[in-house]
C-alpha positions as CSV (number, residue, x, y, z in Angstrom):
1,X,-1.6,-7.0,-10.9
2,X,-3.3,-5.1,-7.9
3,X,-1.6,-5.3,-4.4
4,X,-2.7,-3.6,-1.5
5,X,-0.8,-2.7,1.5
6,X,-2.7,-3.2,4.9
7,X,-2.5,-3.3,8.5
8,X,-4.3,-1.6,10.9
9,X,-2.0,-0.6,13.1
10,X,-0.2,3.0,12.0
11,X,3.2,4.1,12.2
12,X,4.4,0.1,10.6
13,X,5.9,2.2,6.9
14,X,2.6,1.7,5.1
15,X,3.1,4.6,2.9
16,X,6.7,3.9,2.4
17,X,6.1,0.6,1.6
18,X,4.0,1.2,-0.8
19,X,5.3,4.2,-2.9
20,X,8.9,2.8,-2.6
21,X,8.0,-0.6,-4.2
22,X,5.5,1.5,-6.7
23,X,8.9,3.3,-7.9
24,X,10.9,0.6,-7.9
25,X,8.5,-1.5,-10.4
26,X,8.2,1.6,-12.2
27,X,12.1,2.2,-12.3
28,X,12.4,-1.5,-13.4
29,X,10.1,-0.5,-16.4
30,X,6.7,-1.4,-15.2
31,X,4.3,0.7,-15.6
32,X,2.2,1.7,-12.3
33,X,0.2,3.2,-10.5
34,X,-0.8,4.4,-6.7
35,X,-4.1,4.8,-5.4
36,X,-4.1,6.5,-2.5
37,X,-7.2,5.3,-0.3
38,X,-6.0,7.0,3.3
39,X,-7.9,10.6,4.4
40,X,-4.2,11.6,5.3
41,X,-3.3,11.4,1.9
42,X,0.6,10.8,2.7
43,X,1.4,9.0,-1.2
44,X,-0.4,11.6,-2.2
45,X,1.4,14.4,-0.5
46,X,4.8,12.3,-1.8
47,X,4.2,13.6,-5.1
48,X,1.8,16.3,-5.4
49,X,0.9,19.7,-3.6
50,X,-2.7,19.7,-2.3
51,X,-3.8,22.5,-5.0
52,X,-2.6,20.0,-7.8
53,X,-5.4,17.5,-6.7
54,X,-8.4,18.9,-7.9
55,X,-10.2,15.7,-8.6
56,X,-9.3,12.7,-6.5
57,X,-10.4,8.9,-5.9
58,X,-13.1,10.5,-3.4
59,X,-15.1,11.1,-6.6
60,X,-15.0,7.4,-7.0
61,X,-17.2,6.4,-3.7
62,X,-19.4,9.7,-3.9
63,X,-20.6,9.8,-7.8
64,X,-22.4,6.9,-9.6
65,X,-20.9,6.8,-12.4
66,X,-17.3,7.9,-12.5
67,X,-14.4,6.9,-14.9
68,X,-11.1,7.0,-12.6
69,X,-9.2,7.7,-15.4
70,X,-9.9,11.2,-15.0
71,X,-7.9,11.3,-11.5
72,X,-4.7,9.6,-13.1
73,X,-1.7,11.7,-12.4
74,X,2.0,11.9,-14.0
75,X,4.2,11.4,-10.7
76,X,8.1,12.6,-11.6
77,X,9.0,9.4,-11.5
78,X,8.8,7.5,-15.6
79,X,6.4,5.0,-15.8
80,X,4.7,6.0,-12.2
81,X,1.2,7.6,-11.8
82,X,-1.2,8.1,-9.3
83,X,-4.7,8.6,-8.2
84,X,-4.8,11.3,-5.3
85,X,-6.3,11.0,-2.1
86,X,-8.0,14.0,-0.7
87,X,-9.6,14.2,3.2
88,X,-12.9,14.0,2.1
89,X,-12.3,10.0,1.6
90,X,-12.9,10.5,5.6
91,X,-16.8,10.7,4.8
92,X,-17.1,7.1,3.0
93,X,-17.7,5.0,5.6
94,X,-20.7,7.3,6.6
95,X,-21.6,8.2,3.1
96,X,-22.1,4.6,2.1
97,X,-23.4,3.2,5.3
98,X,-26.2,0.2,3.7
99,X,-25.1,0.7,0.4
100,X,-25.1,-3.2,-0.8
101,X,-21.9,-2.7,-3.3
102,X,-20.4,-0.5,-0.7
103,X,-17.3,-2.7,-0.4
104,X,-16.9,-3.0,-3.9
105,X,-16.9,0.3,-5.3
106,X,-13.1,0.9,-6.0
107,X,-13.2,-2.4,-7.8
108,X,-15.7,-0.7,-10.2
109,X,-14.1,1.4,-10.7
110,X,-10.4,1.0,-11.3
111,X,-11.8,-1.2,-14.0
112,X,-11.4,1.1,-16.8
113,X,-7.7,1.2,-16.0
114,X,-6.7,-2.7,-14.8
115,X,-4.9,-3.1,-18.3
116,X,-3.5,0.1,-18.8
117,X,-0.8,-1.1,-16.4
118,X,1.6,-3.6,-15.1
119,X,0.8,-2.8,-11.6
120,X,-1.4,-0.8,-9.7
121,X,-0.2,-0.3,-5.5
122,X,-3.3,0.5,-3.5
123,X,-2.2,2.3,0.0
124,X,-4.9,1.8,2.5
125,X,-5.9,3.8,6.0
126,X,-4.9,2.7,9.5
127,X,-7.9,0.8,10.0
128,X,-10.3,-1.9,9.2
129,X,-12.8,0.1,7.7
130,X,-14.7,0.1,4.6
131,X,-11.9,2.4,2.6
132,X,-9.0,-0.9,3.6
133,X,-12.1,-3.4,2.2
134,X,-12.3,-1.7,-0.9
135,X,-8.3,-2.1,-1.5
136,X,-8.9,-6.0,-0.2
137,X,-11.7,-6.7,-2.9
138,X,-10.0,-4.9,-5.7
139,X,-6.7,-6.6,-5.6
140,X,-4.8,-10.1,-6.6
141,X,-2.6,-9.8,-3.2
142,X,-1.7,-8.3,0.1
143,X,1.5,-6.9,1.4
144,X,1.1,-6.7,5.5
145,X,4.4,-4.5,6.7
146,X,4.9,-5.2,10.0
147,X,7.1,-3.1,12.9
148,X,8.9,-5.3,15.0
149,X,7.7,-4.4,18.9
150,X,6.7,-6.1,21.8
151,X,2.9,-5.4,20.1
152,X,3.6,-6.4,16.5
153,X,1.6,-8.9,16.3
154,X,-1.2,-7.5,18.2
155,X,-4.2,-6.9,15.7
156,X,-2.5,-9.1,13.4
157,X,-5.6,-12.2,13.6
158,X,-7.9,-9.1,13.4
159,X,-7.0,-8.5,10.4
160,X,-6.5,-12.1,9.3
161,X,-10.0,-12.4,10.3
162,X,-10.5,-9.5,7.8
163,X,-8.2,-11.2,5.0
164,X,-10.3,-14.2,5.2
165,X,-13.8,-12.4,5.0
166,X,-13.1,-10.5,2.3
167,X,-11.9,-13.6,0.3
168,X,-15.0,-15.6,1.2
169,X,-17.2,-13.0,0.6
170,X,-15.9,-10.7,-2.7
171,X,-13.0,-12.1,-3.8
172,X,-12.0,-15.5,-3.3
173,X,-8.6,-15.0,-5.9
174,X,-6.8,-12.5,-2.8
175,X,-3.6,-13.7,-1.5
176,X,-1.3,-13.0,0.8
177,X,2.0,-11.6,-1.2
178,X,4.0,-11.4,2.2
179,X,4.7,-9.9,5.3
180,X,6.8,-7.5,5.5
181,X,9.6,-6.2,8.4
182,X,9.7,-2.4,8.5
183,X,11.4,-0.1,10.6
184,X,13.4,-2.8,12.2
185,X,16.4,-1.8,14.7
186,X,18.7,-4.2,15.4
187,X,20.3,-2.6,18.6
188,X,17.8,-3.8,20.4
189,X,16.8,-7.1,21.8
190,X,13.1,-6.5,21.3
191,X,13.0,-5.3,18.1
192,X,15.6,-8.9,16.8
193,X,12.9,-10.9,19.1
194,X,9.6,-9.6,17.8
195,X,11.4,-10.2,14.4
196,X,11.8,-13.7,15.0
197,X,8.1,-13.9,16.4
198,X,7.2,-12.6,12.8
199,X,9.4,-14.6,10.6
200,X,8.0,-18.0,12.5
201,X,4.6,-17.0,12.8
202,X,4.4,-16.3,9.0
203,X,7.4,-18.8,7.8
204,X,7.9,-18.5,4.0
205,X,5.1,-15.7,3.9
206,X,7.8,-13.4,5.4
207,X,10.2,-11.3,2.9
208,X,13.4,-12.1,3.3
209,X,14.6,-8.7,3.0
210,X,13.9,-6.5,6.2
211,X,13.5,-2.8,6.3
212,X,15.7,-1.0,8.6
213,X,14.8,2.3,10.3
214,X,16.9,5.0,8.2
215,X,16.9,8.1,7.9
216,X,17.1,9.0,4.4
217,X,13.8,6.8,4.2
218,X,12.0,9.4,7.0
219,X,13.5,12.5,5.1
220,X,12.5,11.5,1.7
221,X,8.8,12.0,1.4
222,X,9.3,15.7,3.4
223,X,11.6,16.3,-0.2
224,X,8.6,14.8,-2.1
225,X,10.7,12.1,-3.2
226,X,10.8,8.2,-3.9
227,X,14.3,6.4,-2.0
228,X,15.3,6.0,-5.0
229,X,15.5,9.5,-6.4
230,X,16.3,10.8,-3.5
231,X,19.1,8.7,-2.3
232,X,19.9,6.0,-4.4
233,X,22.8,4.8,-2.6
234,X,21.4,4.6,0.7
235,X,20.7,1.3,2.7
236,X,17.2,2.1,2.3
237,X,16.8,2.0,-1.1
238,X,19.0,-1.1,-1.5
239,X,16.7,-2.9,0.4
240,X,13.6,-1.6,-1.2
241,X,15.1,-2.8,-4.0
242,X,15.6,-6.2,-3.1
243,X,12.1,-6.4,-2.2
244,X,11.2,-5.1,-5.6
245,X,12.9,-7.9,-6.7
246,X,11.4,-10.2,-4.7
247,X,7.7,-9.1,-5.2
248,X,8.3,-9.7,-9.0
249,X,9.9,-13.3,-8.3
250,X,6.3,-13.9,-6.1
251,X,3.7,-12.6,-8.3
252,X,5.6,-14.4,-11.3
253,X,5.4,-17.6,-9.5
């Protein structure tokens, strides 16, 4: 099972989204696996130091034939493994300008691994660019985390627009897993009214679990850390885990 994590807007817990819920599957005994599609490289930078990365997914746009297999890395997390971004993913979209199977090209080639695991998590760039297609056409479902702000929904039909050209044209099985609350603060009045925009704008497409702004979650990744290793106990990781739970319950149904 392939999800991606998208929206185009930065700063809305992409990255934390998607390496939090990666090692909860994986500490729930599913075997899985990142791909890190973003020039910043901030999964990758989770688990790895940037001299570890020799060969990453970059090898995957700029060589024609290329088994990803050979970028698979052991995370310290059991059962969690990933495929390293490196900056030089910030040359694809120029590199493959008119290439027909542009948009397809990380399809290709996570083929080789598809059944080697329960789930693979595909972290995507800021944008709307070729490197975010690429996750879109080589996945089952979508995960949109959203911050709740007076602007939280603004790009959001941009990249519906998106969603629903990249199921018409490469991959008509994509679905929308859910939409996702992050770094919601319920002090303030804007933040519990932009989450109440979101909830009825997306109705049973929302998670019922939101993501609160915490701490522990902004400190873990600077210890190179999952929630869950790091701080177990924390609100953080409680709620990651419910979505955990509740991504399994959705992809089962």
């Amino acid at each position: 099972m392939n999800i991606t994590i998208a929206n185009q807007k930065g700063g809305v817990g992409k990255t934390t989204t998607t390496v939090n819920i990666a090692a909860g599957l994986a500490h729930k005994g599913f075997k899985t696996l990142i791909i890190d599609t973003d020039p910043q490289c901030n999964s990758t930078s989770v688990f790895f130091e940037p001299h570890e990365t020799e060969k990453s997914l970059f090898l995957a746009f700029s060589e024609r034939e290329f088994n990803v297999r050979e970028t698979v890395k052991e995370t310290h997390v059991k059962g969690l493994y990933a495929v390293p971004a490196s900056i030089h993913l910030a040359k694809v979209e120029r590199m493959l300008a008119g290439e027909i199977d542009a948009p397809i090209k990380l399809k290709k080639a996570l083929q080789s691994v598809t059944n080697d695991f329960d789930f693979i998590m595909i972290d995507s760039p800021p944008s709307l660019g070729l490197l975010t297609v690429n996750g879109l056409v080589a996945s089952d479902h979508v995960i949109i985390p959203i911050a709740p702000s007076p602007w939280a929904l603004e790009g959001v039909e941009d990249f519906l627009d998106t969603f629903k050209g990249v199921k018409e044209t490469f991959n008509e099985e994509l679905k929308i897993l859910g939409v996702l609350i992050t770094l919601y603060d319920s002090r303030t009045t804007l933040a519990r009214d932009a989450a109440i925009r979101i909830k009825e704008m997306f109705g049973d497409l929302a998670f019922d679990e939101i993501i609160h702004r915490s701490i522990r979650l902004e400190e873990s990744p600077a210890f190179k850390e999952d929630i869950f290793s790091f701080a177990p106990d924390s609100k953080g990781a409680v709620s990651y885990e419910k979505v955990v739970e509740e991504v399994i319950r959705r992809v089962r149904k």
